[in-house]
Every structure is written in C-alpha cells, then in structure tokens.
TORLOLO-880757 format. One line per 10 residues: their letters; for each residue x, y, z of C-alpha. Coordinates in steps of 0.5 Angstrom, whole numbers. Each point is the difference from the previous one (the first is absolute). Layout:
// residues N
a> X:Y:Z  ...;
***
This chain:
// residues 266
xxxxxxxxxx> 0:0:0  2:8:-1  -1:1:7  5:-5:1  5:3:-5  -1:7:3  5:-1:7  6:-2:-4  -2:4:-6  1:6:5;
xxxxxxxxxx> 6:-3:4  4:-1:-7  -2:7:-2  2:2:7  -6:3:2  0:-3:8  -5:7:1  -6:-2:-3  0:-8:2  -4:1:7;
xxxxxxxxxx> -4:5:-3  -2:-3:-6  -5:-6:2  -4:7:3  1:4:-6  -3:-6:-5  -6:-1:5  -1:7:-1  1:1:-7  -5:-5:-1;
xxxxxxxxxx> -5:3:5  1:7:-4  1:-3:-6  7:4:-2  2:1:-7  7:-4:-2  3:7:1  -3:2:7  2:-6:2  8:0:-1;
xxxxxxxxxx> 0:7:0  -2:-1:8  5:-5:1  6:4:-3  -3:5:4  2:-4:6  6:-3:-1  3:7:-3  -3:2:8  4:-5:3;
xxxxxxxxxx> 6:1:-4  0:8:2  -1:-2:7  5:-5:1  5:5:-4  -1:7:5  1:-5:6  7:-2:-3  1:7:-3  -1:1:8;
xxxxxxxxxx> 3:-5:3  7:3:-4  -1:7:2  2:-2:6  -5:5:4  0:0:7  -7:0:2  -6:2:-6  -3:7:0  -4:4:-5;
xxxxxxxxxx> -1:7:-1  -8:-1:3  3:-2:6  3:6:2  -2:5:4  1:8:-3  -4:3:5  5:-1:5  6:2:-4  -3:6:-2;
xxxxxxxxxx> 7:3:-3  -1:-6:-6  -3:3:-6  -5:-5:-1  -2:1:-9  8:0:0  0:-7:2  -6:-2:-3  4:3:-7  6:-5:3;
xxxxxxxxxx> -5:-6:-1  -1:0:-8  8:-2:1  0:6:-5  7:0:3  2:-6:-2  -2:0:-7  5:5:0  5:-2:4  0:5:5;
xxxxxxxxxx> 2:-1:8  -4:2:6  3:2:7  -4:0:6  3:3:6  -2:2:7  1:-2:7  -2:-8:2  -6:-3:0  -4:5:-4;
xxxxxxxxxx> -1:-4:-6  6:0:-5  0:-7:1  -7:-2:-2  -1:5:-6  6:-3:-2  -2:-8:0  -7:3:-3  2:2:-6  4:-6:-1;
xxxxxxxxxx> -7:-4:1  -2:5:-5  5:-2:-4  0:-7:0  -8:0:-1  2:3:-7  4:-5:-2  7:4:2  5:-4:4  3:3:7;
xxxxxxxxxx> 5:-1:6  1:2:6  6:1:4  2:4:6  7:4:-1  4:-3:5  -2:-7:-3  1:2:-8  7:3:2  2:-7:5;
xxxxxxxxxx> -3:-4:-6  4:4:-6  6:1:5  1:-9:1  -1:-1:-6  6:5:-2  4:-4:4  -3:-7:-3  2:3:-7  -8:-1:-2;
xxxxxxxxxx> -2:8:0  -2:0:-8  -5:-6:2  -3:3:6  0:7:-2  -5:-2:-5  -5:-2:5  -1:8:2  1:2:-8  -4:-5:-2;
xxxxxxxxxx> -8:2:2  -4:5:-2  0:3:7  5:0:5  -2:3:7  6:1:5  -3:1:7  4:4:6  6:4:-4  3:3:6;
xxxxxxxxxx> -3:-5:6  7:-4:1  6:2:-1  3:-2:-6  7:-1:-1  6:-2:-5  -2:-1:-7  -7:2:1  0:6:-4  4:-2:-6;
xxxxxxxxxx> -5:-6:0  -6:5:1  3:4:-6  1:-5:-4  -8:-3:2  -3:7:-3  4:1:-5  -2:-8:-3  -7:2:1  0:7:-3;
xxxxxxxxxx> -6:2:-5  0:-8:0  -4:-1:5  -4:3:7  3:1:7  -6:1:6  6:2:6  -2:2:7  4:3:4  0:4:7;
xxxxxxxxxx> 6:5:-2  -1:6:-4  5:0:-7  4:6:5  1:-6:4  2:-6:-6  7:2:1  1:-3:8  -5:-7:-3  8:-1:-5;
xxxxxxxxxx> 5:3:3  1:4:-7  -2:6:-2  1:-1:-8  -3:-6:0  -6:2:4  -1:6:-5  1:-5:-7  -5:-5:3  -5:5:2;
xxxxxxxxxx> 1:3:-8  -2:-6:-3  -6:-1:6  -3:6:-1  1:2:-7  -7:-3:-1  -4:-1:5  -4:2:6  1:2:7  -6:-1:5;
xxxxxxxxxx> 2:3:7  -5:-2:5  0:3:7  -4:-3:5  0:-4:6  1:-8:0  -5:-4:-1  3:-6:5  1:6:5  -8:1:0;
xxxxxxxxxx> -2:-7:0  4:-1:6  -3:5:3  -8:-2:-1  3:-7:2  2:4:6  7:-3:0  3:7:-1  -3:7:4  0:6:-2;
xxxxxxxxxx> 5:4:3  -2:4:7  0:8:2  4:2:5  -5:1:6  0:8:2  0:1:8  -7:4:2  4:0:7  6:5:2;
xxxxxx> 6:-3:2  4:3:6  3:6:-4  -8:2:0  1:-1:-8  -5:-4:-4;
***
C-alpha cells in the first residue's frame, strides 16, 4: 500500500518532520477533501518550519550568548536616559546590513549588556550568524593561541560571523598583547562585519584599559569610523532588584538633634 511506502519515501528524502505529523494530515486532507497541492503544500510547510526552528537554535546555541534577552524584555522606563526610537531603528539591523558598529557605554548594571544580546537575538532571528564574548575572555583565548602557534585558525572564529559582541571593555585589566591583539580584531572586522561593544569606560578613559595610548587612539579610528554610541545614564538594574528584594536599603540621613547639648548648641 501507498501509506506504507510514504514512511520510508519520507526518510529517503529526509524529511523525518513530516512522519509523525503525517497520518494526521492524511486524515485531515480526506476530511477536508484537499486539492493534491493544498496538501503538499501543508506538508512542506511544516517541514521547512521545523527546519528554520532547529537552525535558529544551532545559530543560537553557536553564539554563544549568555543568557536570551530580547528588546521586548526591556525596561526603557527605567533608563529614561536611553532613546528608545534609536534602538528600536537598531532592531531593523540596518546597521548591520551596513556594516557598522554599535557602542554601548555606561556604569554597570544599566542594561549595556541585555541590549546587546538582544540585537544579536534580532540578528539570529533574521538568518545572521552572532558571537558573544567577553573582553577579558577574547584576548586570553587569542593570546593562548598565539602562544600554541594557531592565532590565523582561531581568529576567524571572531571574524567570522556576522555580528561580534564584545562584552565588559574595560571591566578587567588587560594585559601583554592585549591591545595589539584587539587592534588586529577591529581591523580584520572593519567594514566587513558589525562589532556591538559594552563597556564602563568613556573613550577618554581606553588609553588605561591598554596601557598605549597610540593603539587605543587606532583601535578607537577603526571602531568609531562607522558606528553609534548610546551613552546610558541610570541606576543599575540589579541594584534595584535587590532593594525590592529587601536585600539592600537605602541609605539613612544622619538623625539631626532637636535637643542641646552641654554648649546649649543645637
């Protein structure tokens, strides 16, 4: 029989998708008495589904991304200092389509990092390939594989994809090679692919994060040539967690004296 050969039809053509689904859509097709082309066109439908499904969750699982937080997930109200429209424009990944950077800096806690693994959820969600990593962890990762003679190989795992976020510039120290190895970074990814960086320290402040003034200034000109900066000014999220937690209160006035003391002073 037909139904019988349809399994293995279906394996053959490697379509394991539609199998458990397709006694149910047989039933309904008769039911509904589909045309031929209704029919294989809700099959295919299904499949191609699946397929996109498992591929976002590869794509994801190969960015690497700490935790998953979207745009929707945010709280603008609380960063009032955040133009809202402007990443919102961010979130059509116009700015990936032009190869462009964005820079997100600001005091920890207010949000630098969610917006940035956001729009790399944006990004995967649109068929782009990300990749998340700290800067402290990018420059141990290049600087050992300097060392073990592989640099060329593993440098490509940060040029590669479509959109690199580098997360905490400036939170550790970084040390040795670590500018010349960022330099080379930017350069290999300029107006070839997107770089969305966080960081706590102003630009004024790059030249301490290397130690080298000059290579601070050349990474910085390739970085900024095309990009945005969104400055966020605000209180930190986690801190205000806490506090409706009641982990963490807020601080106490000095209590004033309504009494005088020996001098007769208040």
């Amino acid at each position: 029989m037909i139904t019988e050969r349809l399994p293995q039809l279906l394996d053959t053509l490697g379509l394991a998708d539609v199998q458990p689904i397709l006694d149910t859509h047989l039933e309904r097709a008769a039911k509904e008495q589909m045309t031929y082309a209704e029919f294989l066109a809700q099959l295919l439908e299904c499949e191609a589904s699946a397929r996109r499904e498992r591929l976002l969750q590869t794509r994801t699982r190969m960015a690497r991304l700490p935790v998953i937080k979207t745009l929707d997930q945010f709280d603008f109200g609380f960063q009032p200092s955040i133009d809202q429209r402007q990443i919102r424009e961010m979130q059509t990944l116009r700015f990936l389509h032009d190869r462009s950077n964005v820079v997100f800096l600001g005091p920890p806690g207010v949000g630098k990092t969610h917006l940035s693994i956001a729009l790399a959820v944006e990004a995967i969600q649109s068929g782009h390939s990300a990749y998340f990593t700290t800067a402290y962890d990018l420059v141990s990762d290049l600087s050992r594989a300097v060392k073990e003679h592989r640099f060329e190989k593993r440098m490509r795992v940060y040029v590669r994809p479509d959109l690199l976020i580098i997360d905490e510039m400036g939170y550790l120290p970084l040390e040795g090679d670590a500018a010349t190895i960022l330099f080379q970074l930017v350069t290999a990814r300029y107006e070839r692919g997107s770089i969305v960086l966080t960081s706590n320290k102003s630009y004024v402040e790059w030249d301490t994060i290397f130690g080298d003034p000059i290579i601070a200034t050349a990474i910085l000109d390739r970085l900024l040539h095309h990009s945005v900066t969104i400055n966020i000014r605000g209180d930190s999220y986690r801190l205000r967690e806490r506090k409706k937690a009641g982990l963490l209160s807020s601080p106490q006035r000095p209590k004033v004296s309504t009494q005088p003391d020996e001098t007769g002073e208040f």
